[in-house]
PAVOMI-804301 format. One record per residue (C-alpha): x, y, z; residue in one letter. Coordinates in steps of 0.2 Angstrom, whole numbers, padded with zeros to 4 digits, always signed. Example, Ala and Ser with C-alpha at 12.3 -4.5 7.8 and 13.67 -1.06 7.14 Angstrom:
+0062-0022+0039a +0068-0005+0036s 
***
This chain:
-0015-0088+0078x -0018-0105+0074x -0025-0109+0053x -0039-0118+0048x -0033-0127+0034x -0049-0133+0019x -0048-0144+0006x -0056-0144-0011x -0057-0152-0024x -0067-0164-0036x -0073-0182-0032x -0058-0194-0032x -0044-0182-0030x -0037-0189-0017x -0042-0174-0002x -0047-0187+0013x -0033-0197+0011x -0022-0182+0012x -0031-0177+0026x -0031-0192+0034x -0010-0192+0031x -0010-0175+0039x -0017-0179+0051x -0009-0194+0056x +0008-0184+0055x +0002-0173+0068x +0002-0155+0055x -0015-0152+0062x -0029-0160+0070x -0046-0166+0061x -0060-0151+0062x -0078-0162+0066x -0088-0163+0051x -0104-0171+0056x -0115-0179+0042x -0131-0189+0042x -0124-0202+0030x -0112-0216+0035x -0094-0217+0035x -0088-0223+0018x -0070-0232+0025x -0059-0226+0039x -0052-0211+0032x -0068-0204+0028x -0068-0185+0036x -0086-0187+0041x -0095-0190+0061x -0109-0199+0058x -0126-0193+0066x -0144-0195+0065x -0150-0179+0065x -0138-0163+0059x -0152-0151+0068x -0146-0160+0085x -0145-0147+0098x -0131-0154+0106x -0121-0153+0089x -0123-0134+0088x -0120-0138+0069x -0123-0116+0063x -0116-0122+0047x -0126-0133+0037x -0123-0138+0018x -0132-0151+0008x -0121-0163-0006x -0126-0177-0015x -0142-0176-0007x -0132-0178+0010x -0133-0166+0023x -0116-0159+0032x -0111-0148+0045x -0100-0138+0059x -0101-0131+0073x -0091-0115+0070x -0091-0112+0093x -0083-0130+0092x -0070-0126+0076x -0066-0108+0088x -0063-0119+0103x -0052-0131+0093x -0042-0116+0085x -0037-0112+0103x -0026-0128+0103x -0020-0132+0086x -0023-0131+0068x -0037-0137+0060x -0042-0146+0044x -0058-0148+0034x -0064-0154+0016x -0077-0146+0008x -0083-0140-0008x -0097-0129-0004x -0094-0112-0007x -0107-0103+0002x -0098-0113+0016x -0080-0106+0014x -0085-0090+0014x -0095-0091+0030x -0080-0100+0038x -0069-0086+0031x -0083-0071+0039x -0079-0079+0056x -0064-0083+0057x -0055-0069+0047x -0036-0072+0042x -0036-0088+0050x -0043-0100+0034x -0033-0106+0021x -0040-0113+0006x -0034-0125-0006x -0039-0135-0022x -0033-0151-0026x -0031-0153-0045x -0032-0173-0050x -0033-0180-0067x -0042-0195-0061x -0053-0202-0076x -0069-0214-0077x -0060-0228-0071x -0053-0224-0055x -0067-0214-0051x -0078-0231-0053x -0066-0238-0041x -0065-0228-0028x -0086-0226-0027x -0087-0246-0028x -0076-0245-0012x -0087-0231-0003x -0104-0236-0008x -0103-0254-0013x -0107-0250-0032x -0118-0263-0039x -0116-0272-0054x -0124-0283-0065x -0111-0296-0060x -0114-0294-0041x -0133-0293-0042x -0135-0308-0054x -0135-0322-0044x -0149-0316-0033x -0159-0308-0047x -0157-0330-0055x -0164-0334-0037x -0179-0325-0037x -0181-0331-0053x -0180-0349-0048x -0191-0343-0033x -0204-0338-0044x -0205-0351-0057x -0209-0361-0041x -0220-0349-0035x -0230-0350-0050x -0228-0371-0050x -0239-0370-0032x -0250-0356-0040x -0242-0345-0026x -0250-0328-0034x -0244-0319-0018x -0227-0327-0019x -0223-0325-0034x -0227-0305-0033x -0216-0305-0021x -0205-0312-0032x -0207-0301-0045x -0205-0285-0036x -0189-0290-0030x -0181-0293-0045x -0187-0276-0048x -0178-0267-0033x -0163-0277-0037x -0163-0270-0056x -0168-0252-0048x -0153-0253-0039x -0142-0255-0052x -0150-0240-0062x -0150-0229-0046x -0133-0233-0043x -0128-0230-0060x -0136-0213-0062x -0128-0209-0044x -0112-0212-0052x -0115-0201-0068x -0118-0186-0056x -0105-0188-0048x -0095-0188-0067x -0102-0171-0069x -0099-0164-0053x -0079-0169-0059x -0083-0156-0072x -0093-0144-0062x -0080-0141-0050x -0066-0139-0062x -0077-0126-0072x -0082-0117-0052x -0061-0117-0051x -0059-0110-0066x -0074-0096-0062x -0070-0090-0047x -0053-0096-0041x -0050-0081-0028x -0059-0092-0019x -0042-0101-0016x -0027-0100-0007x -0016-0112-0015x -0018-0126-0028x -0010-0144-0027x -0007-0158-0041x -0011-0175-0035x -0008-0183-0053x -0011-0202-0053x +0001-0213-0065x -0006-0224-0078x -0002-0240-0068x -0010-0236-0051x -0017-0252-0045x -0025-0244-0028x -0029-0224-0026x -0019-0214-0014x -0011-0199-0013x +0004-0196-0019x +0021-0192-0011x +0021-0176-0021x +0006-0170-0017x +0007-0174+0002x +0025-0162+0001x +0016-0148-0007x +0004-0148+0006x +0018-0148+0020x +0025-0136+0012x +0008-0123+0013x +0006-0128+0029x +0024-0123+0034x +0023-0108+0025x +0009-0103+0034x +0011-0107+0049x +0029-0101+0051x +0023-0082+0044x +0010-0083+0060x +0025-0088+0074x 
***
């Protein structure tokens, strides 16, 4: 009986770049986790779709984070299962315990613990999302600027409106992004408190501790053993 494998864990620690490693190793195979967002970089979990209610998708498992809808398709995971072991992330609850009803003694749960801060966290949603900053928005926020001041020169009303307003979407872009970034902060905290609240939910808990002089983020060596080492275990009690 082959194992469905899901990781969890808090923004930053590091869970689809161990996937991405496992997967790449051959341990198991890569479940389909359709989303209607874009793929942040290539080892990003996600298959991007228009439309998660497709027919065609058979997604009957459906979860919404980040203001970004997810889903499975648990006659696709059962096919799958048939061949090889399959891996996941996700940190929706409601979904573990649906996958766990249907596919009973076959899923495998497991946190990854990071001690990522503030810093890294910035950097690795600068990579995913392209976070503005003042910086990167400040040379076009100087040409509208210019823009306008020439609008107003031709007594361009109309143009310089325009102007106007799109200084203003660059400044709301900044704000929106900002406040994205702070949720995300918090949902650091919320998942280490869910842990903490309920960690029956879990199989098996991984350190993927980052050193003080990381330049780039990626998982660790040691993190990657200890999941080769579940995944061994488990596999090797179902021969």
């Amino acid at each position: 009986m082959n194992k469905l494998f899901v990781l969890s864990g808090a923004s930053g620690a590091g869970k689809s770049t161990l996937l991405d490693r496992l997967v790449t190793e051959k341990y198991c195979s890569a479940a389909v986790k359709y989303s209607e967002r874009k793929r942040f970089n290539t080892v990003d979990d996600v298959t991007s779709v228009k439309n998660i209610n497709d027919p065609s998708l058979q997604c009957d498992i459906v979860y919404t984070k980040y203001g970004n809808r997810y889903g499975f398709s648990s006659s696709n995971l059962y096919k799958k299962l048939q061949c090889s072991h399959q891996i996941l992330i996700t940190n929706d609850k409601q979904t573990i315990e649906k996958l766990k009803t249907i596919f009973p003694n076959q899923v495998v749960v497991i946190y990854i613990v990071s001690d990522i801060n503030k810093r890294l966290l910035r950097q690795i949603y600068m990579k995913r999302h392209g976070f503005p900053s003042i910086r990167s928005v400040q040379s076009h926020i100087n040409d509208q600027l210019h823009a306008s001041k020439k609008m107003l020169d031709k007594d361009n009303g109309e143009g310089f409106i325009a102007c106007i307003e799109k200084i203003n979407e660059l400044i709301d872009s900044i704000l929106l992004e900002e406040e994205e970034f702070k949720l995300r902060l918090e949902s650091i905290k919320n998942q280490e408190e869910l842990y903490s609240s309920d960690f029956l939910t879990y199989d098996y808990v991984v350190l993927n501790l980052y050193s003080n002089n990381m330049s780039t983020i990626h998982a660790t060596k040691t993190a990657f053993e200890q999941l080769k080492r579940i995944i061994g275990k488990e596999t090797e009690e179902n021969k």
